[in-house]
C-alpha positions in Angstrom: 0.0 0.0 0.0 1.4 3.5 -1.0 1.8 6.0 2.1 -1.1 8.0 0.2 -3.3 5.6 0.4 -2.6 4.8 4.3 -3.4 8.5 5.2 -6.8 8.2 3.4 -8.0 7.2 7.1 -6.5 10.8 8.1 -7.6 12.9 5.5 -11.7 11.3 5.7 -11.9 12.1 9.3 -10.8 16.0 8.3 -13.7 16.4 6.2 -16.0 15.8 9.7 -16.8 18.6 11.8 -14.7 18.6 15.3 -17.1 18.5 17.7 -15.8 19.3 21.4 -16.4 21.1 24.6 -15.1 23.6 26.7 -13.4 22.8 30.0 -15.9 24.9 32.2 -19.0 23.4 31.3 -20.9 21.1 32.8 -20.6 17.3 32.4 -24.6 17.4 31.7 -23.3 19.2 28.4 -21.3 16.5 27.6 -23.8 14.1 28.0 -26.1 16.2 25.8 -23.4 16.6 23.0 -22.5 12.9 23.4 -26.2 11.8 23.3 -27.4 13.8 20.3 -23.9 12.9 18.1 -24.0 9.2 18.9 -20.8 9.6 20.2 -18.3 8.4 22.7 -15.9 11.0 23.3 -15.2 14.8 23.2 -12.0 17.0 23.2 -12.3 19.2 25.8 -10.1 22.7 24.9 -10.1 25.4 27.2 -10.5 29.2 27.0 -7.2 29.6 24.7 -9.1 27.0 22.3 -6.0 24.6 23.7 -6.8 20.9 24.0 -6.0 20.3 27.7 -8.2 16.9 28.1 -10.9 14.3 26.8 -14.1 13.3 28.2 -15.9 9.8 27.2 -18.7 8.0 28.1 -16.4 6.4 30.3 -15.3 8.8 32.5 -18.6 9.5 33.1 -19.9 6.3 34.1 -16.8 5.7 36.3 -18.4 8.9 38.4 -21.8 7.7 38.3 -20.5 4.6 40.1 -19.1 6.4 43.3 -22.3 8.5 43.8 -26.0 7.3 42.6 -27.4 10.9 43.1 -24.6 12.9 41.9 -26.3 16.5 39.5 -24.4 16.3 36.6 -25.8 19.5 35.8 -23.5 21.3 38.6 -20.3 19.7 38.1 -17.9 20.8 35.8 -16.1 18.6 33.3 -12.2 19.7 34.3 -13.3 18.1 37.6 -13.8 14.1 35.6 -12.3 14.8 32.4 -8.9 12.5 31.4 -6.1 15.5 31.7 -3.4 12.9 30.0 -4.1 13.2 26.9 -2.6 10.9 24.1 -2.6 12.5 20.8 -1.5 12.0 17.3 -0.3 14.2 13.8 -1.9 13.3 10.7 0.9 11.4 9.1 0.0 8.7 11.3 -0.9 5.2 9.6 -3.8 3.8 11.1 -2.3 0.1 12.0 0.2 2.6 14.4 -3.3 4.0 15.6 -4.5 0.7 16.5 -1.3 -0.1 18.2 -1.5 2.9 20.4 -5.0 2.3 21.5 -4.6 -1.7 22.0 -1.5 -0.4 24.1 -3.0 2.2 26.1 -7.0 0.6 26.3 -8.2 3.6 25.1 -11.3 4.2 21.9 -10.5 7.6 20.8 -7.4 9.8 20.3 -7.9 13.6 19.3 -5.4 14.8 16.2 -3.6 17.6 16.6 -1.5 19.8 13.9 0.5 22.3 15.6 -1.2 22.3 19.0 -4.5 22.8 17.3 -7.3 20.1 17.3 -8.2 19.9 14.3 -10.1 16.0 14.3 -10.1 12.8 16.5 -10.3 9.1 15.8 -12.2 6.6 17.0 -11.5 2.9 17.0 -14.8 2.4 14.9 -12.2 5.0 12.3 -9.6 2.4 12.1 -11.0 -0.8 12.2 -13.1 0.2 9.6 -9.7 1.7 7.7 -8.1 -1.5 8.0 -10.7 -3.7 7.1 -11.1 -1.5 3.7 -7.1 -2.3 3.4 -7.5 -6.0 3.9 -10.2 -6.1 1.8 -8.3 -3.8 -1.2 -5.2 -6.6 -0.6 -7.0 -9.4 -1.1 -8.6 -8.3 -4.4 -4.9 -7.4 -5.7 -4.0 -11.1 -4.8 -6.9 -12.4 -6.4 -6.1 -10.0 -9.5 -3.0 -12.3 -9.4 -4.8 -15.4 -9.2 -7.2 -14.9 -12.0 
């Protein structure tokens, strides 16, 4: 496969609207932005437009589990969010994206050019990527075949 058409994954999830959420408000937001984008994930930038974290479904189910009657619409989402943030450029390939997420058991991973957030992956991105390689390899071998 020719490095142009590995960064196909990159360059289709550029054409998608970035959708994510401001540090200072409220995980209820989230929820709502997650809810009506069947989503799993958000960027979360702060004031300076700076990615500083990521919240996911996760995250927010991990809170709902220490506290049954907690108001999601008065807690902030710097106080849950992931601050560690693991991000990638878009010369990435995606088998090195699925790599970094088997590694680090993690679904989403925000790209970044220049410290600006500019799309993010999801493991449904890559899977689906690499299945569409597999199957474009196999119909070159067959081409062989035949």
């Amino acid at each position: 496969m020719t490095s142009e058409n590995e960064n196909n994954l990159i360059s289709k999830i550029l054409t998608r609207k970035v959708i994510s959420i401001n540090e200072n408000q409220t995980v209820y937001d989230a929820i709502k932005l997650l809810s009506e984008n069947k989503i799993g994930a958000l960027p979360v930038i702060n004031n300076k437009m700076k990615l500083c974290g990521i919240i996911s479904e996760r995250d927010i189910i991990h809170k709902m589990s220490e506290n049954k009657k907690i108001d999601f619409s008065q807690m902030f989402i710097n106080s849950i969010m992931t601050y560690k943030v693991i991000t990638c450029n878009t010369n990435i390939q995606s088998n090195e994206l699925m790599k970094i997420m088997t590694i680090n058991k993690i679904r989403h991973i925000p790209i970044l050019e220049k410290d600006l957030l500019i799309g993010i992956v999801s493991i449904g991105d890559v899977v689906k990527r690499l299945l569409e390689k597999f199957n474009l390899e196999n119909e070159e071998l067959k081409s062989w075949l035949y």
